[in-house]
N, C-alpha and C positions, 0 to 999 in steps of 0.2 A: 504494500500500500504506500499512496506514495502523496501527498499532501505540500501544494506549494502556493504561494501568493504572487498572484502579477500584478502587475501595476495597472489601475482603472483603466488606460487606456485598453490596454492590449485586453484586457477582460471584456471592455466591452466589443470591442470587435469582432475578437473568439463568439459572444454569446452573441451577434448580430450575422456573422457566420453558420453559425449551428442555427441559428431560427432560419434563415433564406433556404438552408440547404435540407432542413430536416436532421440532421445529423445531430449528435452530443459535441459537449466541449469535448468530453472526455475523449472521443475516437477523433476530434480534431492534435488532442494536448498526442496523445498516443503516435499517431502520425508523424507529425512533429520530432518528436523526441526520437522516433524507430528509423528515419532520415536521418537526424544527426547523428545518431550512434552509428549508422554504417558509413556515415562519411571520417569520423572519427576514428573509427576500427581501419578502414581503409587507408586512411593518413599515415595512423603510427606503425600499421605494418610494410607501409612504404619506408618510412623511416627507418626503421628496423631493418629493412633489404639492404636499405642505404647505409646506414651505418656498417651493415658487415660487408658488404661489396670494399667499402672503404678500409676497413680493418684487413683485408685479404692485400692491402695497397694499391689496390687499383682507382682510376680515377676516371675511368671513359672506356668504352665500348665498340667495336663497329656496331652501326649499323643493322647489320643480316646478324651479329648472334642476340640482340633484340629480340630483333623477330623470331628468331628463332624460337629462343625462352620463353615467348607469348603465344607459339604455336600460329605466327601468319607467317610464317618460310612457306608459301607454295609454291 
């Protein structure tokens, strides 16, 4: 459970959101929050690739082994 206060503004928007579309705040706050955590998740496990690419001493790549590592070498 997870309980937080926003600031009037952004409350009322949220609850002028949710009455337009039918929805809750809640599946709006939900939303919200389930977007930021994968962009977040996403970031620091870039970081983390990053940091150990770096720690291996490297500092750059071609090109083609990229792709490679991403699976678009066709």
């Amino acid at each position: 459970m997870l309980a937080l206060r926003l600031p009037q503004e952004i409350e009322e928007r949220l609850t002028a959101l949710a009455k337009k579309t039918g929805r809750t705040k809640t599946f709006y706050a939900t939303q919200a929050i389930l977007e930021k955590i994968e962009d977040l998740e996403d970031y620091y496990a870039g970081e983390a690739a990053y940091r150990e690419y770096v720690a291996e001493g490297r500092n750059s790549r071609p090109i083609d082994e990229v792709w490679k590592d991403l699976g678009l070498d066709s």
